[in-house]
C-alpha positions in Angstrom: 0.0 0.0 0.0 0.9 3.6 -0.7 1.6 6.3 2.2 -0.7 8.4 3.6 -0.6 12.0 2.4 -4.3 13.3 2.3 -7.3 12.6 4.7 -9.1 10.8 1.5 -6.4 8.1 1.7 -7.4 6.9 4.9 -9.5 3.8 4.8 -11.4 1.6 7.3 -8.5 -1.0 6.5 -6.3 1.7 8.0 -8.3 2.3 11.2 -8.7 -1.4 11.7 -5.0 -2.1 11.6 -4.2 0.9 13.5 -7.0 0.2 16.0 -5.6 -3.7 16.6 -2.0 -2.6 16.6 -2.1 0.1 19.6 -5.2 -2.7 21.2 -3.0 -5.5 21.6 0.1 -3.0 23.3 -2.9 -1.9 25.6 -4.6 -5.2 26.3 -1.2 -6.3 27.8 -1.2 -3.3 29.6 -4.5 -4.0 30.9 -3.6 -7.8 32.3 -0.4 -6.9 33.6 -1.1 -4.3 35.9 -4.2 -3.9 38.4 -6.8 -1.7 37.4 -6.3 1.1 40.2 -2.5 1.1 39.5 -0.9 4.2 37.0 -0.1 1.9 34.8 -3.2 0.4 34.2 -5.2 3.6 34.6 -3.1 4.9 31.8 -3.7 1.9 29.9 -7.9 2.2 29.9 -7.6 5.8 29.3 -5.6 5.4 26.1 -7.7 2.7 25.4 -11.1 4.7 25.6 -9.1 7.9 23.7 -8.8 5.1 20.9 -11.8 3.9 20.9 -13.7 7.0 20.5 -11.2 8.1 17.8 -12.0 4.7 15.7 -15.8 5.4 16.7 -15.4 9.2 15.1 -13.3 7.8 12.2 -16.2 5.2 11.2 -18.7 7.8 11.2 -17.0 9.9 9.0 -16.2 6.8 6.5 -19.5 5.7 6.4 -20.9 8.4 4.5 -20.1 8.3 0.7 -21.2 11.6 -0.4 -19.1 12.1 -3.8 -20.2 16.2 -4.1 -18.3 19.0 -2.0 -20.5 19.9 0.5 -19.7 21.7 4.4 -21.3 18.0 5.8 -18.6 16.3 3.2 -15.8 18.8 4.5 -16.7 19.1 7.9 -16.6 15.1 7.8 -13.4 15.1 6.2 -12.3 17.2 9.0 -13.8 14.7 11.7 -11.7 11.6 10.2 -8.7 13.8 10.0 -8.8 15.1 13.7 -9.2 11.1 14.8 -6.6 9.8 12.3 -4.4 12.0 14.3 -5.2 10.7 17.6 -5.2 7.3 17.0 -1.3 8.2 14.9 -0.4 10.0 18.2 -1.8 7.3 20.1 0.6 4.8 18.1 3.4 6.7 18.1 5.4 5.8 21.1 5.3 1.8 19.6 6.7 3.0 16.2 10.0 0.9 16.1 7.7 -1.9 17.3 7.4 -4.6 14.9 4.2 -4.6 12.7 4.1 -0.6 13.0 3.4 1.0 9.5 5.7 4.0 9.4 4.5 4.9 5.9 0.7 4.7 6.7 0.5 5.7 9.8 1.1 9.4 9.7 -1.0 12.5 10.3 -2.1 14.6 6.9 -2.5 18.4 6.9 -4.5 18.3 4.0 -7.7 17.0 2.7 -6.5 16.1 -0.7 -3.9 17.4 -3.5 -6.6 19.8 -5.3 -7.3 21.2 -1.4 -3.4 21.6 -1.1 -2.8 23.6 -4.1 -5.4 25.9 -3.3 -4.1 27.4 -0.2 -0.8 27.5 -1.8 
């Protein structure tokens, strides 16, 4: 697969893989340390920040509306903001293996003709 550069790159294949990857680093988070502990506090809070950054990405994805509209954009905008979370969210695993360096990155833009217009 090619890299990431524009929000209208991102699939549900990405989210998926993205979502399983950082799950399995928390789910052993989760049964190695108690529940009350730092550790596995900080474990179910990253896990609910990816969780509702896969729940906004699916909404956004699940609405195929070919014409530029403010819903279109202002959904473009929604899986953008939660592709960077859950990239954030991955980051600290990046030289793990299985980590997709050259998906896994945050865009700026929504696509190339959205780019060259604010050139």
């Amino acid at each position: 697969m090619s890299a990431i550069t524009y929000t209208v790159d991102i699939t549900w294949s990405d989210v998926e893989a993205i979502e399983r990857f950082v799950g399995e680093r928390i789910h052993l988070q989760v049964e190695q340390y108690p529940a009350e502990s730092p550790e596995g506090r900080t474990a179910r809070a990253l896990g609910a920040l990816v969780s509702d950054s896969v729940l906004d990405a699916s909404l956004a994805l699940e609405v195929d509306e070919p014409a530029i509209t403010d819903d279109k954009l202002q959904l473009q905008h929604q899986l953008k903001e939660a592709w960077r979370r859950l990239v954030m969210a991955s980051r600290c695993w990046q030289t793990d293996r299985g980590y997709q360096n050259d998906r896994w990155r945050t865009v700026t833009h929504t696509d190339a003709t959205y780019e060259r217009a604010l050139r």
